[in-house]
N, CA, C and O atoms as a Maestro MAE file, in Angstrom:
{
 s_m_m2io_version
 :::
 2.0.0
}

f_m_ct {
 s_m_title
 :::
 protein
 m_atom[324] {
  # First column is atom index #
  i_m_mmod_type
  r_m_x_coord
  r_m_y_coord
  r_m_z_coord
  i_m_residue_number
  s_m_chain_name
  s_m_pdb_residue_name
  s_m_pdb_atom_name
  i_m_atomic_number
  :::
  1 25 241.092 196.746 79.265 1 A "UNK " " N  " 7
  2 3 241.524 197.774 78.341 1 A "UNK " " CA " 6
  3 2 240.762 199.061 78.618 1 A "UNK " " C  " 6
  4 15 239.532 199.092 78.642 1 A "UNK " " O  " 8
  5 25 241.626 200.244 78.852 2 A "UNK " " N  " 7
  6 3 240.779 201.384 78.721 2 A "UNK " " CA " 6
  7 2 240.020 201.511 77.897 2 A "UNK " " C  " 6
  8 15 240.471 201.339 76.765 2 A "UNK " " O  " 8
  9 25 238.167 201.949 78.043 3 A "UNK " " N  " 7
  10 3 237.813 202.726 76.998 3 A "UNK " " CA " 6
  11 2 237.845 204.070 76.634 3 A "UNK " " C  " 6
  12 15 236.920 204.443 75.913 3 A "UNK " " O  " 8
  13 25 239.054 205.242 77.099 4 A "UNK " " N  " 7
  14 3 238.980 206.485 76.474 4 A "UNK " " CA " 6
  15 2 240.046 206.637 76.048 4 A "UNK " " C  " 6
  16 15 240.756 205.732 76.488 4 A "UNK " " O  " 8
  17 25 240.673 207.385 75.323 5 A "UNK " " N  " 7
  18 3 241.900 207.802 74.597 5 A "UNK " " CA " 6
  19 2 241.520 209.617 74.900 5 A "UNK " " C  " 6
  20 15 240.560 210.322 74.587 5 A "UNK " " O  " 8
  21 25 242.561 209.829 75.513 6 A "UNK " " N  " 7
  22 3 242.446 211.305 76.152 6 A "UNK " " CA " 6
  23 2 243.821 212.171 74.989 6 A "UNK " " C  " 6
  24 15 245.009 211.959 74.744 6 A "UNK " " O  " 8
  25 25 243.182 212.786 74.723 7 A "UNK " " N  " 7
  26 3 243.709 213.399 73.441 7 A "UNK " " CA " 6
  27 2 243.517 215.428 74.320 7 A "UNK " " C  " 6
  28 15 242.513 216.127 74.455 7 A "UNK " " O  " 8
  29 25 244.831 215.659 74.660 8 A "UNK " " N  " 7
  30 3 245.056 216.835 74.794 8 A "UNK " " CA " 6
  31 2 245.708 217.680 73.716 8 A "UNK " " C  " 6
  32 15 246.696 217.429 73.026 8 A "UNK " " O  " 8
  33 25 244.912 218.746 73.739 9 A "UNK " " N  " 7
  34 3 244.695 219.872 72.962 9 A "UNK " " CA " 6
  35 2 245.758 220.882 73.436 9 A "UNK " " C  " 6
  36 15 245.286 221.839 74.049 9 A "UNK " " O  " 8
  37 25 247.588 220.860 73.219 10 A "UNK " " N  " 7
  38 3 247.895 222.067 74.135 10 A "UNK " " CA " 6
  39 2 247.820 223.405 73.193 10 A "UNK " " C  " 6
  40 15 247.832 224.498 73.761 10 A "UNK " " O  " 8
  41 25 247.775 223.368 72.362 11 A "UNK " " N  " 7
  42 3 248.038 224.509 71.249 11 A "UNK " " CA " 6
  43 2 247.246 224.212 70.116 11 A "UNK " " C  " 6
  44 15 246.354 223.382 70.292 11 A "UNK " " O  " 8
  45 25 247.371 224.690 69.032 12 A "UNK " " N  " 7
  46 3 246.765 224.645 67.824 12 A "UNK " " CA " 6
  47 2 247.561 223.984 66.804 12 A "UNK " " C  " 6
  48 15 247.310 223.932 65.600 12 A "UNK " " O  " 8
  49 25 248.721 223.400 67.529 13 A "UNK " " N  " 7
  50 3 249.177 223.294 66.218 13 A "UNK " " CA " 6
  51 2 250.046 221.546 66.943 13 A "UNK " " C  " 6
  52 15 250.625 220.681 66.286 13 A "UNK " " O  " 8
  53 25 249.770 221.602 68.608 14 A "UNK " " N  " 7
  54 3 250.346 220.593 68.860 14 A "UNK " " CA " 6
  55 2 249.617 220.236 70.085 14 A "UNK " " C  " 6
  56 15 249.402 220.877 71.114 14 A "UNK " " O  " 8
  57 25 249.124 218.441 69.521 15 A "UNK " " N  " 7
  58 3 248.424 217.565 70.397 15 A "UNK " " CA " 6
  59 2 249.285 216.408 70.952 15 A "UNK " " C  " 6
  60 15 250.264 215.733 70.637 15 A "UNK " " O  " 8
  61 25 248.404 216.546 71.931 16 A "UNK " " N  " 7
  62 3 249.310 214.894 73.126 16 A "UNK " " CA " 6
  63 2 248.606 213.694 73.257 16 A "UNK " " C  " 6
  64 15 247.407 213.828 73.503 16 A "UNK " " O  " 8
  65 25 248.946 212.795 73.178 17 A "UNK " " N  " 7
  66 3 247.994 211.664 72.962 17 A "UNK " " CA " 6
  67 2 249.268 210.681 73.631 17 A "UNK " " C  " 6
  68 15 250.373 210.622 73.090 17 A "UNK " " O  " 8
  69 25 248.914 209.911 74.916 18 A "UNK " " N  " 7
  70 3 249.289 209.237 75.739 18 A "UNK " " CA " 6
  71 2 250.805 209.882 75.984 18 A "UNK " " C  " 6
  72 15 251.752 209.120 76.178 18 A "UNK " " O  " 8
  73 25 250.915 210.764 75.971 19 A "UNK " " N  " 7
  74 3 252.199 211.466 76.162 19 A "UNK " " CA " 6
  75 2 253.460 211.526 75.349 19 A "UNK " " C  " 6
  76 15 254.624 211.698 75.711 19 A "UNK " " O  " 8
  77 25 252.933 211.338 74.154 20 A "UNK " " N  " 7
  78 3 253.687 212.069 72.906 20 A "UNK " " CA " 6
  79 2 252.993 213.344 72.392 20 A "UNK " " C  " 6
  80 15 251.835 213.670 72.652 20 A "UNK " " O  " 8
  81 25 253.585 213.799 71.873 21 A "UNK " " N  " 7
  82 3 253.634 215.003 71.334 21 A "UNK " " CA " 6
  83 2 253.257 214.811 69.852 21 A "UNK " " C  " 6
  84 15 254.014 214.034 69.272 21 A "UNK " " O  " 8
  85 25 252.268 215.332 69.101 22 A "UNK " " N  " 7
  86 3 252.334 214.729 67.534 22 A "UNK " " CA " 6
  87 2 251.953 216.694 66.816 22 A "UNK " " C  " 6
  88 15 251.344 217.729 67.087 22 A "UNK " " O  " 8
  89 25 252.395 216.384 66.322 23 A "UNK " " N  " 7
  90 3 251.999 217.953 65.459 23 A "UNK " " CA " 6
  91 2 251.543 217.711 64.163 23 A "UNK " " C  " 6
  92 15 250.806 218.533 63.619 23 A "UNK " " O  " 8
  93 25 251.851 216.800 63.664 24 A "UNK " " N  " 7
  94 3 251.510 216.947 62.305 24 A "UNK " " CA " 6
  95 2 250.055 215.691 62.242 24 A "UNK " " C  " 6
  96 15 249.816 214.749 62.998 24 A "UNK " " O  " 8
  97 25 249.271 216.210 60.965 25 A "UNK " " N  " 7
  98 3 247.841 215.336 61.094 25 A "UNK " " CA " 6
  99 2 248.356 213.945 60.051 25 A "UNK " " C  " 6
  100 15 247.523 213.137 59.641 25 A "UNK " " O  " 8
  101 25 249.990 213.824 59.685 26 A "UNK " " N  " 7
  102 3 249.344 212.161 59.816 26 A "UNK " " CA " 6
  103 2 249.893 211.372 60.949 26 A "UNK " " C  " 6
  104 15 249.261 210.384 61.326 26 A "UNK " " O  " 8
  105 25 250.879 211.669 61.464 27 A "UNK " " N  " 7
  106 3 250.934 211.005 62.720 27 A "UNK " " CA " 6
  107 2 249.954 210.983 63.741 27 A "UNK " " C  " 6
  108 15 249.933 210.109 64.608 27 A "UNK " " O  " 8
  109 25 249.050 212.018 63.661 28 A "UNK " " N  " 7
  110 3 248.043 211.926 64.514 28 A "UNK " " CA " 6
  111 2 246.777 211.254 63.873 28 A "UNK " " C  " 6
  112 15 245.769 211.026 64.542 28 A "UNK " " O  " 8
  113 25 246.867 211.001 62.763 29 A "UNK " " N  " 7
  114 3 245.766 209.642 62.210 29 A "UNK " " CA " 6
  115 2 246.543 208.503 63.227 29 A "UNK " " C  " 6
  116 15 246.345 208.138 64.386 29 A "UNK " " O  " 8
  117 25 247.361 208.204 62.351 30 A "UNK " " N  " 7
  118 3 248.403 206.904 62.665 30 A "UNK " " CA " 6
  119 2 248.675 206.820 64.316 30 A "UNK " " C  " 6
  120 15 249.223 206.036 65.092 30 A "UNK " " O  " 8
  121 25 248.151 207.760 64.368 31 A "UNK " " N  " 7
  122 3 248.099 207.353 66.327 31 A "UNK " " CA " 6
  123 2 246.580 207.108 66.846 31 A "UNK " " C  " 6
  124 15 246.284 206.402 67.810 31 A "UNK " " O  " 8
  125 25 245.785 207.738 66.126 32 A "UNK " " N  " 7
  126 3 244.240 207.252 66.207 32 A "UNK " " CA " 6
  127 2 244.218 205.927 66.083 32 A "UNK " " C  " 6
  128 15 243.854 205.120 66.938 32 A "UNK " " O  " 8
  129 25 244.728 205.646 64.693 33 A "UNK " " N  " 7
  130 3 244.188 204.392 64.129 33 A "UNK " " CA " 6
  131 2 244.570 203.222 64.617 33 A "UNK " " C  " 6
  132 15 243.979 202.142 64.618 33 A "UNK " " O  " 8
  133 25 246.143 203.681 65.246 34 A "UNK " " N  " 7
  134 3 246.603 202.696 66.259 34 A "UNK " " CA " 6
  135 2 245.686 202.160 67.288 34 A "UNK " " C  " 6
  136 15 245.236 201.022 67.422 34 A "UNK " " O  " 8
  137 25 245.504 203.279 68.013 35 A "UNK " " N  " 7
  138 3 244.477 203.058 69.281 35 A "UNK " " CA " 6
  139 2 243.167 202.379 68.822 35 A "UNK " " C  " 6
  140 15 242.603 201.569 69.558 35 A "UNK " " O  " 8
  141 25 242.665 202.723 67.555 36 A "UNK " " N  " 7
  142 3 241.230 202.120 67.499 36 A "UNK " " CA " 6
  143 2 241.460 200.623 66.841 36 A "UNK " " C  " 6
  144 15 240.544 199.858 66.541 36 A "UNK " " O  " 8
  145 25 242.902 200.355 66.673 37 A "UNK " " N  " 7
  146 3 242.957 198.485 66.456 37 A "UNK " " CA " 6
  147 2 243.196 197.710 67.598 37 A "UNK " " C  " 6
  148 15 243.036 196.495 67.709 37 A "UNK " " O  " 8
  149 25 243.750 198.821 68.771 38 A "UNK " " N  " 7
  150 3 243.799 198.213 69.844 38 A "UNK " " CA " 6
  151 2 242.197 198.306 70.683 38 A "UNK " " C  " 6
  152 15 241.955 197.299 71.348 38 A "UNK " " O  " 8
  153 25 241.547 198.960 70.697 39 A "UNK " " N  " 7
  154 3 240.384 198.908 70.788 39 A "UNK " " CA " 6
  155 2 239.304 199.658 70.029 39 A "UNK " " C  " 6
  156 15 239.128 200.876 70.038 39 A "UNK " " O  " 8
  157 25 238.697 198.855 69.455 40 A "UNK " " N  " 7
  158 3 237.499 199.743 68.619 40 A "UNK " " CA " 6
  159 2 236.395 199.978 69.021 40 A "UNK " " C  " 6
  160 15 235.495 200.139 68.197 40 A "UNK " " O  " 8
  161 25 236.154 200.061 70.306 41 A "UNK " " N  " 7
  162 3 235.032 201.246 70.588 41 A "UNK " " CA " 6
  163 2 235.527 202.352 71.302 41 A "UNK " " C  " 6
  164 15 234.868 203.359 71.563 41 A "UNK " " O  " 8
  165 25 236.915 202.113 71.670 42 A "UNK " " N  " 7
  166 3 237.635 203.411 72.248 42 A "UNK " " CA " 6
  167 2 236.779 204.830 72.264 42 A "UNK " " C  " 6
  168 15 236.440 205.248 71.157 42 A "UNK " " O  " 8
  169 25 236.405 205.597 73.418 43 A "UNK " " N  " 7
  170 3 236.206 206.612 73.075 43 A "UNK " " CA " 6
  171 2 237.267 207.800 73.191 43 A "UNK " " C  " 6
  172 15 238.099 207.835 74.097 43 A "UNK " " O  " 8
  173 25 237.209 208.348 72.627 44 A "UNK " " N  " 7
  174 3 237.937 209.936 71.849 44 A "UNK " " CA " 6
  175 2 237.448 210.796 72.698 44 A "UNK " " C  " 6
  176 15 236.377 211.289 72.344 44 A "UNK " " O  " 8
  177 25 237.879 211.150 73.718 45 A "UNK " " N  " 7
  178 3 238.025 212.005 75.128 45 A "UNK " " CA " 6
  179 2 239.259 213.495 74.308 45 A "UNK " " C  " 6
  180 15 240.458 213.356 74.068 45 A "UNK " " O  " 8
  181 25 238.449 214.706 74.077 46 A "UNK " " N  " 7
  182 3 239.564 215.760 73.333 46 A "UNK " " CA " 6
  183 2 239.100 216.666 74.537 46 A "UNK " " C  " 6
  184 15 237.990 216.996 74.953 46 A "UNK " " O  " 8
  185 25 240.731 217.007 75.035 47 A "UNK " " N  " 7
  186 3 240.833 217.625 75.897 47 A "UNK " " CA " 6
  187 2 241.624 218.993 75.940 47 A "UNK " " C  " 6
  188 15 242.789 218.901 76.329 47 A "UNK " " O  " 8
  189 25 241.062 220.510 75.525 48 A "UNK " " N  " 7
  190 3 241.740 221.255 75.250 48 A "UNK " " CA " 6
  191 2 242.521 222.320 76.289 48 A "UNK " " C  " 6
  192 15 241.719 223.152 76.713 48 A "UNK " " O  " 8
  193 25 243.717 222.481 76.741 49 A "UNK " " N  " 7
  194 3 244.372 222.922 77.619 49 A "UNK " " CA " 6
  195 2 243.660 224.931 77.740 49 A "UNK " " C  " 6
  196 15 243.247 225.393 78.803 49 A "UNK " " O  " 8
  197 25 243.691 225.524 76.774 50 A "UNK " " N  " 7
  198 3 242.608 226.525 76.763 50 A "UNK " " CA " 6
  199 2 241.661 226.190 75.702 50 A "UNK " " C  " 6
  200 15 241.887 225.473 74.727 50 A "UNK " " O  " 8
  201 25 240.131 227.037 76.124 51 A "UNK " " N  " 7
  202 3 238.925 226.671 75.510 51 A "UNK " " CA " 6
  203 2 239.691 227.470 73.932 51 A "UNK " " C  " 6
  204 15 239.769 226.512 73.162 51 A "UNK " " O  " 8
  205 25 240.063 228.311 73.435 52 A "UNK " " N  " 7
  206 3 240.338 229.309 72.488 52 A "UNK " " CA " 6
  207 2 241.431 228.188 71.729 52 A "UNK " " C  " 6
  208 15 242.037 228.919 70.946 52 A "UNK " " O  " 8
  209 25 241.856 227.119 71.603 53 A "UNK " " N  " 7
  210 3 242.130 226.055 70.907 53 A "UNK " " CA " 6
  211 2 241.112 225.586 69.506 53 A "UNK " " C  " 6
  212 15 241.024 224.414 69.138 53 A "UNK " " O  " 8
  213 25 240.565 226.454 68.997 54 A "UNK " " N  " 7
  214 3 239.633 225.769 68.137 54 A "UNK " " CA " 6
  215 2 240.030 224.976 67.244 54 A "UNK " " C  " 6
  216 15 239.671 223.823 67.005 54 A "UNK " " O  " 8
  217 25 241.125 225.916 66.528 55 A "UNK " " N  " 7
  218 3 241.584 224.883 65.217 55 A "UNK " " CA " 6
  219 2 242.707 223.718 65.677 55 A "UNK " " C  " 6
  220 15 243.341 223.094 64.827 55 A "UNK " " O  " 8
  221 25 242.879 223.500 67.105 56 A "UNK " " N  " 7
  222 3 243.437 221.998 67.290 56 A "UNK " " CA " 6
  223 2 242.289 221.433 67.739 56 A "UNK " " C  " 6
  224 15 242.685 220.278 67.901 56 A "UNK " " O  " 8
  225 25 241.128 221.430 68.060 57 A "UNK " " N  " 7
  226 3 240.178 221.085 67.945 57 A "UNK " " CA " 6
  227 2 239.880 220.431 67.300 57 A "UNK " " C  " 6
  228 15 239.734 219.233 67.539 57 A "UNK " " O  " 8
  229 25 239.659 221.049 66.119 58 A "UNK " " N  " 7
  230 3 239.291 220.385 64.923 58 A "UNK " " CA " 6
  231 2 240.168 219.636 63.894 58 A "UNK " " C  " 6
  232 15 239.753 219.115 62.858 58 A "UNK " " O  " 8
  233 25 241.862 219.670 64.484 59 A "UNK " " N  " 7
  234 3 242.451 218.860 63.613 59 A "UNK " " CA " 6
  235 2 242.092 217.720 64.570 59 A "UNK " " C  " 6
  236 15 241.974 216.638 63.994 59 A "UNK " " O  " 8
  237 25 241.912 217.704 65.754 60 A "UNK " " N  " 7
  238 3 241.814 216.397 66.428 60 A "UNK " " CA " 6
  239 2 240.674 216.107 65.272 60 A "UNK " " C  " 6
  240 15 240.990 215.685 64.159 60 A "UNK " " O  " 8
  241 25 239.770 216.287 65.530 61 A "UNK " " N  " 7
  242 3 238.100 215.994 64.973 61 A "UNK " " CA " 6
  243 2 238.545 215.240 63.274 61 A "UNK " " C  " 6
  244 15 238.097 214.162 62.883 61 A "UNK " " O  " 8
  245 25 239.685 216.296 62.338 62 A "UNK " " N  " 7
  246 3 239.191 215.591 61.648 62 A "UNK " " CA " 6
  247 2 240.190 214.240 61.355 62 A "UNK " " C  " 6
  248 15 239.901 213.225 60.721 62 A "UNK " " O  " 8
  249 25 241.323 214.549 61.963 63 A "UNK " " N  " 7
  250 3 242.242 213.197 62.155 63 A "UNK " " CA " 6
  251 2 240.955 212.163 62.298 63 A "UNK " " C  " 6
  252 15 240.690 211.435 61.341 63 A "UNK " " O  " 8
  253 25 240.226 212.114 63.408 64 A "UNK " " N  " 7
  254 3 239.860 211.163 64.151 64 A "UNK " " CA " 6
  255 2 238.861 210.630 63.205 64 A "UNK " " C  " 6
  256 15 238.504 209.453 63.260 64 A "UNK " " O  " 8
  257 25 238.363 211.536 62.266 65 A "UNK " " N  " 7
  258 3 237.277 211.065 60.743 65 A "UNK " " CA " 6
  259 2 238.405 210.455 60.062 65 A "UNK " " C  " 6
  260 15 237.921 209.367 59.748 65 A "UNK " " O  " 8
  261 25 239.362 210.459 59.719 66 A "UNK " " N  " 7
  262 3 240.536 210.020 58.516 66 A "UNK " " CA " 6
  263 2 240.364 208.410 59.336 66 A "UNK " " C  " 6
  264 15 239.967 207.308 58.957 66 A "UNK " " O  " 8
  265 25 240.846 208.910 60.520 67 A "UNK " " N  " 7
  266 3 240.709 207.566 61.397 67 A "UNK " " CA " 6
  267 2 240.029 206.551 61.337 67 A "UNK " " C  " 6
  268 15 240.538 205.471 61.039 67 A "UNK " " O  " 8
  269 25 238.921 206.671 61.569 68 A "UNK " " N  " 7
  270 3 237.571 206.102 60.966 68 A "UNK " " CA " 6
  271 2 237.054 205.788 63.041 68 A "UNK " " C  " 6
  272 15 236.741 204.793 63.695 68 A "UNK " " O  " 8
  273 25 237.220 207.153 63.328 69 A "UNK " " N  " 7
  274 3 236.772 206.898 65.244 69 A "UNK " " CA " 6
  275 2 235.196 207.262 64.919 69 A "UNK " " C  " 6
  276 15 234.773 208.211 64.260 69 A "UNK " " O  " 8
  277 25 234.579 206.387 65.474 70 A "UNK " " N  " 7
  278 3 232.938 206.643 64.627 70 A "UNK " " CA " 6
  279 2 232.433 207.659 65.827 70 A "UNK " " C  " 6
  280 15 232.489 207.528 67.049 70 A "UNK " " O  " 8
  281 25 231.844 208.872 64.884 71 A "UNK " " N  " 7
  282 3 230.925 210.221 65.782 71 A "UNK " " CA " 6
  283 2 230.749 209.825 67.010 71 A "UNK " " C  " 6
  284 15 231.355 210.485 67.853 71 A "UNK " " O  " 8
  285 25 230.001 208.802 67.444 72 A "UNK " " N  " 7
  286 3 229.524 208.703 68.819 72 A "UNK " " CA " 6
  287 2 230.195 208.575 69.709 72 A "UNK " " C  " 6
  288 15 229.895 208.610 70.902 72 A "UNK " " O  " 8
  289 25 231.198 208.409 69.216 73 A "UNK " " N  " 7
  290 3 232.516 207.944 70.456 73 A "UNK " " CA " 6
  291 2 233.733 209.224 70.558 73 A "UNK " " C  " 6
  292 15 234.758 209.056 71.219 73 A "UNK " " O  " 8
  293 25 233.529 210.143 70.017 74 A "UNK " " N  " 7
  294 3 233.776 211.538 70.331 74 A "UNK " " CA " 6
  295 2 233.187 212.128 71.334 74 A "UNK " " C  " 6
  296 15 231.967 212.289 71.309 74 A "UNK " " O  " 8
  297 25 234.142 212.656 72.653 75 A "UNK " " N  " 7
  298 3 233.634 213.730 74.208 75 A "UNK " " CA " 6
  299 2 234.913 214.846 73.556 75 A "UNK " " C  " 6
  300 15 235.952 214.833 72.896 75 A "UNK " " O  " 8
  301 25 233.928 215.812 74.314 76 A "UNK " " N  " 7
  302 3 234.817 217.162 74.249 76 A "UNK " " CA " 6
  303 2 234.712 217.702 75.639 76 A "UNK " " C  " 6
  304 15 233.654 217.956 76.216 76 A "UNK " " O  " 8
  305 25 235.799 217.836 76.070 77 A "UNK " " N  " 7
  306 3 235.437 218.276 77.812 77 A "UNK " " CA " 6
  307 2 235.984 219.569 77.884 77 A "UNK " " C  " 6
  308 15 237.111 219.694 77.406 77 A "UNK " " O  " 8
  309 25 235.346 220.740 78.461 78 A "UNK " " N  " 7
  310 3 234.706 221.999 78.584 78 A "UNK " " CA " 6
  311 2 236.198 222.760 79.627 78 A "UNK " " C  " 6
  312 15 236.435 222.426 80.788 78 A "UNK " " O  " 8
  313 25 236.933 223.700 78.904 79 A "UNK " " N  " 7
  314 3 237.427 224.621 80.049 79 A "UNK " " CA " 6
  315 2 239.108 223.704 79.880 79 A "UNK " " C  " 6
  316 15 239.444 222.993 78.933 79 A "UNK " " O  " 8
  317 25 239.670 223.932 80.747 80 A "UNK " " N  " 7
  318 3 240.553 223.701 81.704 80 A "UNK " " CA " 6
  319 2 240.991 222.058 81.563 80 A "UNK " " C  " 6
  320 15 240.061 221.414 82.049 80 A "UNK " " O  " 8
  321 25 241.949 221.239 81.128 81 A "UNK " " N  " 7
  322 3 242.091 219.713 81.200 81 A "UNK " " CA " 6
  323 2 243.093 219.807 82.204 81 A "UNK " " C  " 6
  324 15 243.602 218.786 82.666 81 A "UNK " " O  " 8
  :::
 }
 m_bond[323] {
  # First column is bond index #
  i_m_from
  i_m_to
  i_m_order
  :::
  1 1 2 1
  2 2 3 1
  3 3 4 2
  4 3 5 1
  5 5 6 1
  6 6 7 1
  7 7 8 2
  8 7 9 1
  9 9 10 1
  10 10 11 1
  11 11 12 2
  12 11 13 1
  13 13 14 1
  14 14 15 1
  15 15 16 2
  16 15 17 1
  17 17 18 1
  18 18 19 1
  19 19 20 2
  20 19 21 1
  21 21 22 1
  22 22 23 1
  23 23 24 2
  24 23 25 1
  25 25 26 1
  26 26 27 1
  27 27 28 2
  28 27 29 1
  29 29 30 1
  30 30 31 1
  31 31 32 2
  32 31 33 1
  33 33 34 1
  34 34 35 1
  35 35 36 2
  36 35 37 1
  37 37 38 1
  38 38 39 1
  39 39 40 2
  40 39 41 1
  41 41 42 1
  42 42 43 1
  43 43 44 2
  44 43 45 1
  45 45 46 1
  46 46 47 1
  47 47 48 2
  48 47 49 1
  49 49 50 1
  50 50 51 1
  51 51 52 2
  52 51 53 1
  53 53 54 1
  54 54 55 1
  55 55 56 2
  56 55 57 1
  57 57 58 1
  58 58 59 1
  59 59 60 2
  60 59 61 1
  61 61 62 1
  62 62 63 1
  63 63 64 2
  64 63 65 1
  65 65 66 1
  66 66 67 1
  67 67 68 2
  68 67 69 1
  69 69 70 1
  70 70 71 1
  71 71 72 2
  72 71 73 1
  73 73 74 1
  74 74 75 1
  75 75 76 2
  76 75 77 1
  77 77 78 1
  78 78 79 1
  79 79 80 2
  80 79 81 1
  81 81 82 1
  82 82 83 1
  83 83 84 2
  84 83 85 1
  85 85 86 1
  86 86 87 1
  87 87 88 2
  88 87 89 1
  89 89 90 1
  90 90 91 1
  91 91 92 2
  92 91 93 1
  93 93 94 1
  94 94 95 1
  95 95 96 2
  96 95 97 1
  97 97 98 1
  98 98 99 1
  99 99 100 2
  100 99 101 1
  101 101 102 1
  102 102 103 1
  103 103 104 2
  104 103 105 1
  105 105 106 1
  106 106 107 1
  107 107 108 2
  108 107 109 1
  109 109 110 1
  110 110 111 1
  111 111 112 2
  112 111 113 1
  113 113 114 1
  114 114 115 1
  115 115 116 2
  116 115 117 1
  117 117 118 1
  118 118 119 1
  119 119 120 2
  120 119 121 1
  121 121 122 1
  122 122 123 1
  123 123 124 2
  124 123 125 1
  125 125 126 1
  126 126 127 1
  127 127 128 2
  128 127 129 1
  129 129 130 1
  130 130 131 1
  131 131 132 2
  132 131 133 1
  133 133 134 1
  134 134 135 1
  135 135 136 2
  136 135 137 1
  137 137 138 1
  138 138 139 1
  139 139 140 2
  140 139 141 1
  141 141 142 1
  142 142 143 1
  143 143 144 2
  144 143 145 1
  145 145 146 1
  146 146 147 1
  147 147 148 2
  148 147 149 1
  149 149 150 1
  150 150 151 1
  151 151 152 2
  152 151 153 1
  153 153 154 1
  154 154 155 1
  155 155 156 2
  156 155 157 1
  157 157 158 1
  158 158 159 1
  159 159 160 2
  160 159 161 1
  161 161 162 1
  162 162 163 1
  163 163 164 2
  164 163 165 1
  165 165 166 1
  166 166 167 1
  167 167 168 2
  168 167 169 1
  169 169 170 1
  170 170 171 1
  171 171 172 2
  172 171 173 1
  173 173 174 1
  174 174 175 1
  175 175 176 2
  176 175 177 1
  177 177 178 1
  178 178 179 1
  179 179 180 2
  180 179 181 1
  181 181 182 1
  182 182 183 1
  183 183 184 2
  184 183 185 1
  185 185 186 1
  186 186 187 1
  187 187 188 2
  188 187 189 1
  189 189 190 1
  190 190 191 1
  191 191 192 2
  192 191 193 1
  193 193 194 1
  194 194 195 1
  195 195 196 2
  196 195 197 1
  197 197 198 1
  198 198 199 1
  199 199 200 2
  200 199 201 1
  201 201 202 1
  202 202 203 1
  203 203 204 2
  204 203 205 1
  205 205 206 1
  206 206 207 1
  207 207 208 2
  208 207 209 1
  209 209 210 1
  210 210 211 1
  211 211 212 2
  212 211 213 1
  213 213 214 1
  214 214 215 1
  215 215 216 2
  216 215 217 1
  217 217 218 1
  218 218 219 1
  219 219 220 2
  220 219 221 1
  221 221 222 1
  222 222 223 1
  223 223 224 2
  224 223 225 1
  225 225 226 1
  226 226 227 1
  227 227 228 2
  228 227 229 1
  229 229 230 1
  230 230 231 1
  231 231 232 2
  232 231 233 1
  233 233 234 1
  234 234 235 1
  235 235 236 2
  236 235 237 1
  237 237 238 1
  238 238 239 1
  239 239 240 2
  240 239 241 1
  241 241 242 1
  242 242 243 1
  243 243 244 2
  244 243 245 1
  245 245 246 1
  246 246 247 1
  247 247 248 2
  248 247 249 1
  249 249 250 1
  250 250 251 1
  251 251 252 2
  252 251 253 1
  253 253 254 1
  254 254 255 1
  255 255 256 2
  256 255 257 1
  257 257 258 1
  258 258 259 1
  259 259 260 2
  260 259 261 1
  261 261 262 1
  262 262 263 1
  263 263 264 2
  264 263 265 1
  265 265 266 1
  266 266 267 1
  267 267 268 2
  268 267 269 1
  269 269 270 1
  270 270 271 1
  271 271 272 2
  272 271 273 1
  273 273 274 1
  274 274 275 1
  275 275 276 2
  276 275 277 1
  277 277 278 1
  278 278 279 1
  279 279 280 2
  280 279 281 1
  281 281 282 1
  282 282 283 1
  283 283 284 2
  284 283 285 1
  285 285 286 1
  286 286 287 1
  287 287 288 2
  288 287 289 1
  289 289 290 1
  290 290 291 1
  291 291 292 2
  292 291 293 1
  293 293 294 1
  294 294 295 1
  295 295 296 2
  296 295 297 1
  297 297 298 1
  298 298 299 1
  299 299 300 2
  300 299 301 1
  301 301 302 1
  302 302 303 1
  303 303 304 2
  304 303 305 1
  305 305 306 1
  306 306 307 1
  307 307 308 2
  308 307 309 1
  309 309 310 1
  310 310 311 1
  311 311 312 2
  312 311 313 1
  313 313 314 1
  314 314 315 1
  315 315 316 2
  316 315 317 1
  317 317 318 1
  318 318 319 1
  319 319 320 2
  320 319 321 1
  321 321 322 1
  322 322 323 1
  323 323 324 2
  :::
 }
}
């Protein structure tokens, strides 16, 4: 089983997560939470298509708290995905 769940950031208002498209923050719980019953130490790999993405940023971030994806297992990778 993979351990990362790569969660792209294309916009602010719309994230990709294994190649759906989710815009709204409860489908994007309900797609967290999916992934973390399929594995629960999964890490949360947020990958933002431009750095100036903040506030999809942070809906990833706080989906992924609703989620219950525990802090440590949150990466944020820098620039360019």
């Amino acid at each position: 089983m993979d351990d990362q769940l790569r969660v792209r950031v294309a916009d602010n208002e719309t994230i990709c997560i294994d190649g759906r498209l989710l815009t709204g923050n409860t489908e994007l719980v309900d797609a967290l939470r999916s992934a973390l019953q399929n594995n629960p130490n999964v890490a949360l790999v947020i990958e933002p298509v431009e750095a100036e993405y903040y506030a999809g940023v942070a809906k990833v971030i706080y989906a992924s708290q609703r989620a219950g994806v525990p802090v440590e297992n949150l990466r944020y990778a820098m620039g360019k995905a």
